[in-house]
N, CA, C and O atoms as a printed pandas DataFrame, in Angstrom:
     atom_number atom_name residue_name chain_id  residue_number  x_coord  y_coord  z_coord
0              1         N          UNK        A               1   77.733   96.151   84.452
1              2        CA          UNK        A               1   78.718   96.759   85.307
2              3         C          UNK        A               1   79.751   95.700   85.717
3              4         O          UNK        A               1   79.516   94.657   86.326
4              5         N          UNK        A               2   80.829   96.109   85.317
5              6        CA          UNK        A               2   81.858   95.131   86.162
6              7         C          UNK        A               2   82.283   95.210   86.804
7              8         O          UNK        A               2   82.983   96.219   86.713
8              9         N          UNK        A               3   82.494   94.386   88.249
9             10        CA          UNK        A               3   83.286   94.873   89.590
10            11         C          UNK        A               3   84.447   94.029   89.666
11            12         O          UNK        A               3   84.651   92.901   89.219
12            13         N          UNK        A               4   85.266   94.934   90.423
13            14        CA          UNK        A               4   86.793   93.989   90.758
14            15         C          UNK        A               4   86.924   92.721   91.835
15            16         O          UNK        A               4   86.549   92.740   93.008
16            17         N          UNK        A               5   87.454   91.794   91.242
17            18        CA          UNK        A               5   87.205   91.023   91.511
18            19         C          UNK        A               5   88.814   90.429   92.554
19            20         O          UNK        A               5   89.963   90.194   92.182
20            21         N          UNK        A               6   88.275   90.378   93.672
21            22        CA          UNK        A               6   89.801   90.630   94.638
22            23         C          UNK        A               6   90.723   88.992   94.339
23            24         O          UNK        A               6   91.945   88.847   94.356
24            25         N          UNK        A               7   89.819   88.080   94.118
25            26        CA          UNK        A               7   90.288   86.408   94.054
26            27         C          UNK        A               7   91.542   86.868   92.819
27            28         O          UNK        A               7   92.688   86.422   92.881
28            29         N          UNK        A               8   91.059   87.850   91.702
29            30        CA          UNK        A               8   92.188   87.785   90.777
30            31         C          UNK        A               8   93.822   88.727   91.154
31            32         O          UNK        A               8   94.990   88.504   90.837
32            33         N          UNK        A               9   93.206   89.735   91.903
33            34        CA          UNK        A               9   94.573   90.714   92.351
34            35         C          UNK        A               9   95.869   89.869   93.130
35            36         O          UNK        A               9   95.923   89.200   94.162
36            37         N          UNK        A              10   96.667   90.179   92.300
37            38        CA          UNK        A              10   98.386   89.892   92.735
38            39         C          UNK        A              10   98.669   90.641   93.647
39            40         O          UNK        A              10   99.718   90.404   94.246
40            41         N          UNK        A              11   97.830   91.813   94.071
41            42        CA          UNK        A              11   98.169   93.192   95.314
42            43         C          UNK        A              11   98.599   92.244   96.244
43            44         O          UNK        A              11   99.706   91.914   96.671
44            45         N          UNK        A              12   97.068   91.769   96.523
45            46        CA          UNK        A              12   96.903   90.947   98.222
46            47         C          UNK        A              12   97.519   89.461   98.148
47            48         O          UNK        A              12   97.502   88.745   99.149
48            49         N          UNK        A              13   98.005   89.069   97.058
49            50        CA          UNK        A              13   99.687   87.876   97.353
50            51         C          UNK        A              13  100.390   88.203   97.595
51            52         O          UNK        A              13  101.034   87.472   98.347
52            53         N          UNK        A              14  101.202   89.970   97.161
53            54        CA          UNK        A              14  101.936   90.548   97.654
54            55         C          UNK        A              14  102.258   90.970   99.025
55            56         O          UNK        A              14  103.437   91.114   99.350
56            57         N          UNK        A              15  101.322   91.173   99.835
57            58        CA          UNK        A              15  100.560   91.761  100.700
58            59         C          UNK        A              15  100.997   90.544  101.475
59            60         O          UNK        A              15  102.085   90.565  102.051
60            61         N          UNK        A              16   99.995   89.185  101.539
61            62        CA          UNK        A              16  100.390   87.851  102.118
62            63         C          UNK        A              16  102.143   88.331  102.104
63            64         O          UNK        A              16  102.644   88.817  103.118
64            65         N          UNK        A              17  102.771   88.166  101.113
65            66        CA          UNK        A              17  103.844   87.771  100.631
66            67         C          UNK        A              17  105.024   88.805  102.025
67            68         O          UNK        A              17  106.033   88.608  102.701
68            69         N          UNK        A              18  104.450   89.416  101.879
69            70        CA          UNK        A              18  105.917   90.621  102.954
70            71         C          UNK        A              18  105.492   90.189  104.216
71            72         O          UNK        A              18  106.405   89.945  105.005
72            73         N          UNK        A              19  104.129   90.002  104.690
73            74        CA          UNK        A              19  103.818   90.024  106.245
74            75         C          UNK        A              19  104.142   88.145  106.543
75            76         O          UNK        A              19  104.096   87.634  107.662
76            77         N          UNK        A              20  104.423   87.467  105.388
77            78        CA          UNK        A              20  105.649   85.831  105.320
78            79         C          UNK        A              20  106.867   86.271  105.913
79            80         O          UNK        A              20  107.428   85.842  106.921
80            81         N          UNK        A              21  107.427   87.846  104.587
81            82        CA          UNK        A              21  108.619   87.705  104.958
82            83         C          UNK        A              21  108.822   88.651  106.466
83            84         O          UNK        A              21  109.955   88.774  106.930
84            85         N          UNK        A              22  107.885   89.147  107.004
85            86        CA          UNK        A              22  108.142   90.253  108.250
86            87         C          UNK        A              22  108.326   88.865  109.286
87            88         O          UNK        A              22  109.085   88.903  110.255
88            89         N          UNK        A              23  107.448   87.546  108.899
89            90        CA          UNK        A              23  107.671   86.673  110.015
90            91         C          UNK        A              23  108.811   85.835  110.387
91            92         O          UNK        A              23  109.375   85.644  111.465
92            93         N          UNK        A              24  109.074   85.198  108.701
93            94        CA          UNK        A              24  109.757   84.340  108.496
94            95         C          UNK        A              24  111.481   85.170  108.646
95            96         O          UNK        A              24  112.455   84.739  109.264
96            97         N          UNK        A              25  111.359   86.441  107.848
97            98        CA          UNK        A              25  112.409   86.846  107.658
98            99         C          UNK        A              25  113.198   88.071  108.703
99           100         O          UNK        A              25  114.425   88.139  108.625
100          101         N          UNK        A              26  112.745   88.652  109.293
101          102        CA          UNK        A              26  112.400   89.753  110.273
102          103         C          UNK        A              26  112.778   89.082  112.135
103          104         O          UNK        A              26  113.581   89.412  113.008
104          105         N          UNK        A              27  111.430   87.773  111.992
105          106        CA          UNK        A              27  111.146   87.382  113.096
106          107         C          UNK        A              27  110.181   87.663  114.013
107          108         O          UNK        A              27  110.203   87.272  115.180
108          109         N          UNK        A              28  109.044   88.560  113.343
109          110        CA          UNK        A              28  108.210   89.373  113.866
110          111         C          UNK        A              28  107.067   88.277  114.022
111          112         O          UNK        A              28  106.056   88.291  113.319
112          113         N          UNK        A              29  107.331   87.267  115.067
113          114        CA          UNK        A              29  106.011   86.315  114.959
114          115         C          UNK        A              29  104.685   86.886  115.589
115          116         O          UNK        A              29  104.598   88.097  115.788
116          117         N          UNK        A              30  103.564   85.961  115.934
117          118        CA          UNK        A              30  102.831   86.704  116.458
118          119         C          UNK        A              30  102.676   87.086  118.066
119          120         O          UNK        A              30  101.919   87.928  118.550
120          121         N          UNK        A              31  103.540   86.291  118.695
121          122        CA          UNK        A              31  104.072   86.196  119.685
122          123         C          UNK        A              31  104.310   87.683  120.225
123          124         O          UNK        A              31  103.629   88.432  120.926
124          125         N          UNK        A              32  105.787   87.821  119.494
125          126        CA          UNK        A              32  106.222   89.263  119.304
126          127         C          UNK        A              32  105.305   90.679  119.138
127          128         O          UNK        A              32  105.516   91.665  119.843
128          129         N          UNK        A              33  104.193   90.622  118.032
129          130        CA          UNK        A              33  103.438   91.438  117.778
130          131         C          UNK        A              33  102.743   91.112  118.248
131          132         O          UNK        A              33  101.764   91.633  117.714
132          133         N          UNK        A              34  102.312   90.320  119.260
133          134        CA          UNK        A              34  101.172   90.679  120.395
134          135         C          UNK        A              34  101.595   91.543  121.794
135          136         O          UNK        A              34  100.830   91.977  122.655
136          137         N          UNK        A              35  103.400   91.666  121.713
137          138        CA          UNK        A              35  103.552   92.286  122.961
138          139         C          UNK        A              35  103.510   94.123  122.502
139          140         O          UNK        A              35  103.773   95.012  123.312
140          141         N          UNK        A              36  103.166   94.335  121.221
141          142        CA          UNK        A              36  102.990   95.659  120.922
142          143         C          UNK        A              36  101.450   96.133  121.075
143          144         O          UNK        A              36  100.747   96.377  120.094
144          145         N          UNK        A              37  101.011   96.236  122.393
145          146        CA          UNK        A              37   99.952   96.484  122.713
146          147         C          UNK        A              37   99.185   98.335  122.275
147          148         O          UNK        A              37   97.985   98.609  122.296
148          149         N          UNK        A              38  100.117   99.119  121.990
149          150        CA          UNK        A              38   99.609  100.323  121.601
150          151         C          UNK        A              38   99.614  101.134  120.995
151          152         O          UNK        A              38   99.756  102.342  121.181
152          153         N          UNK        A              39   99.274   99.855  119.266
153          154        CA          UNK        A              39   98.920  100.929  118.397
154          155         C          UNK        A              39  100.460  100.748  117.290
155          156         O          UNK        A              39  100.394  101.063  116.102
156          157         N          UNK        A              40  101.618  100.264  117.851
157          158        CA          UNK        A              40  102.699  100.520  117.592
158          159         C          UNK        A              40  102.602   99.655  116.224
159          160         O          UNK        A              40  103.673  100.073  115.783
160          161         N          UNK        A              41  102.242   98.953  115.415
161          162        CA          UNK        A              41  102.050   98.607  114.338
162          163         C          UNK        A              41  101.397   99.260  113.409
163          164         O          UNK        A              41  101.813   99.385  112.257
164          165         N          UNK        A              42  100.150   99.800  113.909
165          166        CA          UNK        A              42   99.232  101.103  113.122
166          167         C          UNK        A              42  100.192  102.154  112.861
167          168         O          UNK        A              42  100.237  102.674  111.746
168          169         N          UNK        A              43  100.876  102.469  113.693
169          170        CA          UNK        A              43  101.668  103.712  113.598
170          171         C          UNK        A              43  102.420  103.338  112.681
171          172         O          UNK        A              43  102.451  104.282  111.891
172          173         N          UNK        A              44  103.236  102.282  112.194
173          174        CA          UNK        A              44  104.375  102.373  111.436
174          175         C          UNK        A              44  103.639  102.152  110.099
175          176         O          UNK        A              44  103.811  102.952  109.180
176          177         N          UNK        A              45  102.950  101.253  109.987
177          178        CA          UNK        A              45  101.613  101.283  108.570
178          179         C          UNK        A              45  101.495  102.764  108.258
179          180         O          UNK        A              45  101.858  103.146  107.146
180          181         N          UNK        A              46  100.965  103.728  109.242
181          182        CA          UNK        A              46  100.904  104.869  108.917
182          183         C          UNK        A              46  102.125  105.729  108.051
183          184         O          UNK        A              46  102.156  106.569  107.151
184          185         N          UNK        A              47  102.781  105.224  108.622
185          186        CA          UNK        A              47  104.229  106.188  108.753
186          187         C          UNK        A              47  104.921  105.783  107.073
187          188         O          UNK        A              47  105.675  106.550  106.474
188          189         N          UNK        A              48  104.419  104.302  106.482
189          190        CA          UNK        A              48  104.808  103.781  105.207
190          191         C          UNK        A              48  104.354  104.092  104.269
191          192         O          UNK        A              48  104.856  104.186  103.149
192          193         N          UNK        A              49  102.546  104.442  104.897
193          194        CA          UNK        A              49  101.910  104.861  103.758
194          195         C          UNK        A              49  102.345  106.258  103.456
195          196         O          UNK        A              49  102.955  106.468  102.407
196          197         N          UNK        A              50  102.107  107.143  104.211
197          198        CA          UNK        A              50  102.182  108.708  104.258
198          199         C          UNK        A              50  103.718  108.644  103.672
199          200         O          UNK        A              50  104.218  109.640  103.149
200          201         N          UNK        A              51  104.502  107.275  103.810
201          202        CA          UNK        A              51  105.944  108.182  102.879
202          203         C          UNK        A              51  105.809  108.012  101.086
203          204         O          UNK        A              51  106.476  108.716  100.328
204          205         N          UNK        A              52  105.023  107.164  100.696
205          206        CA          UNK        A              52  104.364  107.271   99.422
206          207         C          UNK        A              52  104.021  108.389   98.893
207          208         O          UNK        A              52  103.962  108.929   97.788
208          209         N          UNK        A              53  103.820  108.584   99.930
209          210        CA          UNK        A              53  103.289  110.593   98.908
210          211         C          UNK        A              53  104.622  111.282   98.928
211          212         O          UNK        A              53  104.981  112.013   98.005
212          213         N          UNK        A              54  105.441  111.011  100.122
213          214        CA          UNK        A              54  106.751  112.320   99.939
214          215         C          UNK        A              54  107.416  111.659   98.897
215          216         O          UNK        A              54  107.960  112.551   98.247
216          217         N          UNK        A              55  107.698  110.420   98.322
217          218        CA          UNK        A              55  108.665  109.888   97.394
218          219         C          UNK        A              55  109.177  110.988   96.437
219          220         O          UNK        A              55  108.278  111.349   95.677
220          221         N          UNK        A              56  110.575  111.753   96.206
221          222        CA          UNK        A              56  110.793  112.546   94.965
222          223         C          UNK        A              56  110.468  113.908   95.705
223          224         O          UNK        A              56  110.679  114.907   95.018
224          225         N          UNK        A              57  110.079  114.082   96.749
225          226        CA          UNK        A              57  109.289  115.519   97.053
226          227         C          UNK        A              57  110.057  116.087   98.267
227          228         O          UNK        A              57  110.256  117.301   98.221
228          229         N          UNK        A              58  110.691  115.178   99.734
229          230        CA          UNK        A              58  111.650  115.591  100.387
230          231         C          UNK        A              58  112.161  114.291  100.660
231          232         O          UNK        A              58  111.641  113.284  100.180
232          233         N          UNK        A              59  113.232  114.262  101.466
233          234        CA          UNK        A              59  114.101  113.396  101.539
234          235         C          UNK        A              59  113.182  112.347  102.878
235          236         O          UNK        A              59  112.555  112.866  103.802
236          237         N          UNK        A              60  113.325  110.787  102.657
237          238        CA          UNK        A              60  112.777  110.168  103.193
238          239         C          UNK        A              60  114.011  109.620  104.430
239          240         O          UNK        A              60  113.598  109.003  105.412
240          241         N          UNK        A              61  115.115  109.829  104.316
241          242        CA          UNK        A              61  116.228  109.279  105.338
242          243         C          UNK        A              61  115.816  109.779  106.809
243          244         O          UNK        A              61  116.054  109.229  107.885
244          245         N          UNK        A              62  115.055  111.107  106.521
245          246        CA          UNK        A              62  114.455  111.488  108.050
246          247         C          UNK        A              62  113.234  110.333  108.562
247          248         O          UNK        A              62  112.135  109.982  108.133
248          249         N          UNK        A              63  113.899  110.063  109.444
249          250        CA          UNK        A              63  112.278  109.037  110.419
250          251         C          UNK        A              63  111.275  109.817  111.047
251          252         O          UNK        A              63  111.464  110.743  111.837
252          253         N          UNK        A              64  110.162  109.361  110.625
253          254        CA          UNK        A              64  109.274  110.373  110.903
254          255         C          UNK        A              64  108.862  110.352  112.189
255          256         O          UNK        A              64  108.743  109.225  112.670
256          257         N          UNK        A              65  108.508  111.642  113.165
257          258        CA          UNK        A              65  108.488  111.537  114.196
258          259         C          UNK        A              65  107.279  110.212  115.073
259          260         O          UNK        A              65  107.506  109.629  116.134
260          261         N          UNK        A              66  106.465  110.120  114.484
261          262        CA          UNK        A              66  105.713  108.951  114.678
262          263         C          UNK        A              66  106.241  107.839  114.602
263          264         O          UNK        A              66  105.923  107.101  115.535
264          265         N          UNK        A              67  106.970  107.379  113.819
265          266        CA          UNK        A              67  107.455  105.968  113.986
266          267         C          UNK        A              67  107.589  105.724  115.196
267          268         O          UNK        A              67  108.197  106.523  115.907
268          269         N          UNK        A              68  107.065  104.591  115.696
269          270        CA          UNK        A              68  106.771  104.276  116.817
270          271         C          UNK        A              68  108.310  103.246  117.596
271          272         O          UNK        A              68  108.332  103.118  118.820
272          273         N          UNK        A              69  109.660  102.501  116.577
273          274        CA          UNK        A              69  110.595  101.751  116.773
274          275         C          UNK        A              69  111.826  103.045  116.311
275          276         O          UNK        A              69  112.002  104.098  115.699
276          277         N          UNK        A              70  112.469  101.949  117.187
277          278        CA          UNK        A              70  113.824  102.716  116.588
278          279         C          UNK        A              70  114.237  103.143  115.293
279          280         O          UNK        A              70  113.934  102.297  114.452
280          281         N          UNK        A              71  114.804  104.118  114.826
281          282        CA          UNK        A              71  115.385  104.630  113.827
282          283         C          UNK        A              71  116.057  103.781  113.039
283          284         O          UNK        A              71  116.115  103.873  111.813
284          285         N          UNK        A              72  116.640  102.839  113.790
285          286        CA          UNK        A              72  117.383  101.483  112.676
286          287         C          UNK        A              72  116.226  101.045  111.889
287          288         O          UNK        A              72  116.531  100.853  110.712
288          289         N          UNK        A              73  114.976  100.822  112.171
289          290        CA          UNK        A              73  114.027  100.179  111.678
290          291         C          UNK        A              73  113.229  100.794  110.469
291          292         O          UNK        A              73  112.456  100.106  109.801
292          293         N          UNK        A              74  113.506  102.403  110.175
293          294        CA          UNK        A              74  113.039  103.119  109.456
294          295         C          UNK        A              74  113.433  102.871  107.759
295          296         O          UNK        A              74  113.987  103.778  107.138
296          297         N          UNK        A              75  113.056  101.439  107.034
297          298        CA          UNK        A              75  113.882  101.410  105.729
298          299         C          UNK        A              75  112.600  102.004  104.387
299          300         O          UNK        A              75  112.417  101.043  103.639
300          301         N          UNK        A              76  111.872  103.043  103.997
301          302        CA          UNK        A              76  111.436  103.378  103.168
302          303         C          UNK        A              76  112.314  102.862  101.845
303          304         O          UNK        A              76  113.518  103.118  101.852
304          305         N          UNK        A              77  111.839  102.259  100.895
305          306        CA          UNK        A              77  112.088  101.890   99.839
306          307         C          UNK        A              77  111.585  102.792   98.630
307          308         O          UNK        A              77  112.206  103.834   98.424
308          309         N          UNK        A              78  110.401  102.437   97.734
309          310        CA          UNK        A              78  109.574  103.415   96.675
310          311         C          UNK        A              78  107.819  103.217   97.496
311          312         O          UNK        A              78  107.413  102.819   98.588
312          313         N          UNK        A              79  107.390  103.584   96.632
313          314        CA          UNK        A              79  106.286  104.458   96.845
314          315         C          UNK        A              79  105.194  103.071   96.752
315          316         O          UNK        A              79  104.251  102.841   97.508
316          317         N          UNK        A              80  105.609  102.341   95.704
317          318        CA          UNK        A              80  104.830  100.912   95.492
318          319         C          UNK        A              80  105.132  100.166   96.598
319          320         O          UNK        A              80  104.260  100.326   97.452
320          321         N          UNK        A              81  106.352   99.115   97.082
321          322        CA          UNK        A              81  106.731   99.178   98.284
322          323         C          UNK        A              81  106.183   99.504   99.504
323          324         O          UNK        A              81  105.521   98.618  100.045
324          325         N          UNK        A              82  106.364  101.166  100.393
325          326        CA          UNK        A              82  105.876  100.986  100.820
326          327         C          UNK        A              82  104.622  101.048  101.481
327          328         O          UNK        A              82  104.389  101.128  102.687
328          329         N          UNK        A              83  103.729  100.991  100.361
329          330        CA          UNK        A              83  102.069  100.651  100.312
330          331         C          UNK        A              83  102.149   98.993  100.812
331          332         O          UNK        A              83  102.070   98.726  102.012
332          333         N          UNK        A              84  102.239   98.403  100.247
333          334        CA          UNK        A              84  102.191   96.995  100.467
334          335         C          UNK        A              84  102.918   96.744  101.605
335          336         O          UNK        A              84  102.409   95.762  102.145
336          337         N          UNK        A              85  104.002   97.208  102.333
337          338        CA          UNK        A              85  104.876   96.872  104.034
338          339         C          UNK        A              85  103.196   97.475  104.954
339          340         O          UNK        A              85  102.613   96.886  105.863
340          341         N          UNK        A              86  102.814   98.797  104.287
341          342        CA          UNK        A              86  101.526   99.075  105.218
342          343         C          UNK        A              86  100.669   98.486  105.356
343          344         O          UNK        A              86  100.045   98.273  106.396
344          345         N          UNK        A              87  100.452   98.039  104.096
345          346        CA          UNK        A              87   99.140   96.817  104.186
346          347         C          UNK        A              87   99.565   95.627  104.874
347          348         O          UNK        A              87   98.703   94.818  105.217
348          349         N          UNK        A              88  100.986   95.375  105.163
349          350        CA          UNK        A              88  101.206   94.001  105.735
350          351         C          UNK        A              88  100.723   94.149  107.366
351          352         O          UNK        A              88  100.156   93.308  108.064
352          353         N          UNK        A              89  101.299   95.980  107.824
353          354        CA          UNK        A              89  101.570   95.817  109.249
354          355         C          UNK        A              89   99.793   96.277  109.031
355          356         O          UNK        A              89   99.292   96.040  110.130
356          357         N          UNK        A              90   99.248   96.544  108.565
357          358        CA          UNK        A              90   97.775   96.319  108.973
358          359         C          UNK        A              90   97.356   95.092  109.525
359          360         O          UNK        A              90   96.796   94.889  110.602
360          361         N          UNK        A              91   97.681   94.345  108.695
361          362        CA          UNK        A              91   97.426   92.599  108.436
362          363         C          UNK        A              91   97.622   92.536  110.270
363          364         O          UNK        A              91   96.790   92.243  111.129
364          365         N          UNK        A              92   99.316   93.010  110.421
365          366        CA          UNK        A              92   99.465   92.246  111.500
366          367         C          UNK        A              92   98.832   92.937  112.510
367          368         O          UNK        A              92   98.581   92.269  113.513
368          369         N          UNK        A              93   98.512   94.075  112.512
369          370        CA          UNK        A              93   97.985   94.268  113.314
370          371         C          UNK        A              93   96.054   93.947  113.574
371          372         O          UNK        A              93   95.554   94.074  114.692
372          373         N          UNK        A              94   95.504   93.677  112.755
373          374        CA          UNK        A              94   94.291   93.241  113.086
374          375         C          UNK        A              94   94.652   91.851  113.628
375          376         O          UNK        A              94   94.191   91.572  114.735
376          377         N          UNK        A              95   95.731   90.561  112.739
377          378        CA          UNK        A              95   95.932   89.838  113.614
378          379         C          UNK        A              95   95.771   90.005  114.996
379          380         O          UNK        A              95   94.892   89.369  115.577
380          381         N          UNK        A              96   96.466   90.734  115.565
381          382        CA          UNK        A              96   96.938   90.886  116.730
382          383         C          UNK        A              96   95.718   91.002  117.507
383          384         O          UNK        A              96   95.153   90.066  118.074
384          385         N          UNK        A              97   95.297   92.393  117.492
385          386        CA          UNK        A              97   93.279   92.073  118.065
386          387         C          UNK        A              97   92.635   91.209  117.651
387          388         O          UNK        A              97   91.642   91.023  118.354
388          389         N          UNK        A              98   92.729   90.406  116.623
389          390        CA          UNK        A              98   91.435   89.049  116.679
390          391         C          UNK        A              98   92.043   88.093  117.619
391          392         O          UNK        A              98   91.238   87.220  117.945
392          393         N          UNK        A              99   93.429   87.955  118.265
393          394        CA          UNK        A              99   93.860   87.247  118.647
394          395         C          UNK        A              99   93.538   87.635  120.205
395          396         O          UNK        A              99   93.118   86.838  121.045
396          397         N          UNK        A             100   93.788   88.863  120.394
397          398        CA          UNK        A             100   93.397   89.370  121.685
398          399         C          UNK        A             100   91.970   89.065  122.039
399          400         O          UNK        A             100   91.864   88.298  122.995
400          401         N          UNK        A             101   91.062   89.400  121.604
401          402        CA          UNK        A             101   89.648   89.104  121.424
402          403         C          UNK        A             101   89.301   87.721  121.426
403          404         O          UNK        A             101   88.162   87.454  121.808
404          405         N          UNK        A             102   90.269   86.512  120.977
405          406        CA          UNK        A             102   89.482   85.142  120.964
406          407         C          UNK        A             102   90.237   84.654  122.532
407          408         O          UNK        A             102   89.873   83.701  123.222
408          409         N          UNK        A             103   91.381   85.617  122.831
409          410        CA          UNK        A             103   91.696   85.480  124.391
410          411         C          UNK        A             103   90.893   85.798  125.274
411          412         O          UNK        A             103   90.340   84.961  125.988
412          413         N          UNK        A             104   90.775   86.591  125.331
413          414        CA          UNK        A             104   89.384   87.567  126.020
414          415         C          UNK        A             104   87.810   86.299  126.046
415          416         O          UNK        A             104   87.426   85.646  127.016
416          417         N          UNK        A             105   87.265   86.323  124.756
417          418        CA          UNK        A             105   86.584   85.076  124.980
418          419         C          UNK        A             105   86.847   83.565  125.385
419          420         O          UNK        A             105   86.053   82.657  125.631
420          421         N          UNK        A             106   88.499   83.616  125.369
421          422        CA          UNK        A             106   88.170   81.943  126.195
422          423         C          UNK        A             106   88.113   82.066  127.525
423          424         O          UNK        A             106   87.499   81.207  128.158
424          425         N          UNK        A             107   88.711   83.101  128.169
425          426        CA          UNK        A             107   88.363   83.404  129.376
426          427         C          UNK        A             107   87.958   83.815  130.046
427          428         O          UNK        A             107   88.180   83.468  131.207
């Protein structure tokens, strides 16, 4: 049986690779995404993945009522895309609770 082997996937460099550029390029340090205390990162992960499925099917220029930021912030690209922006704001958002949590334990 052969299993996949994650050390070889280019996905999760990709993945690294956008939640670089959400920091580096964006400005979204962790600083910043620690003052989004509710959820507001999950939500937009959500909101990237679920537009993967509408790609070709209705028009994506509508922001979906969940998006949790302003409407300027709403840039859907393709369907590959934005899978990988979701997987980033996952990223950042578990960041964000392990970070909360090793706060919590130092004090």
């Amino acid at each position: 049986m052969s299993y996949y082997n994650i050390e070889d996937s280019r996905i999760i460099e990709e993945i690294a690779t956008e939640r670089r550029r959400q920091i580096e390029a964006e400005g979204w340090t962790p600083e910043h995404d620690d003052s989004h205390t509710s959820g507001e990162m999950a939500d937009a992960a959500a909101c990237y993945a679920a537009s993967a499925r509408w790609h070709g099917i209705k028009p994506l220029d509508v922001c979906p009522s969940r998006w949790p930021w302003s409407r300027d912030w709403w840039k859907p690209k393709d369907r590959r895309r934005d899978l990988i922006r979701a997987a980033a704001l996952i990223v950042a958002e578990i960041e964000r609770l392990d970070r909360l949590e090793a706060r919590k334990n130092d004090g």
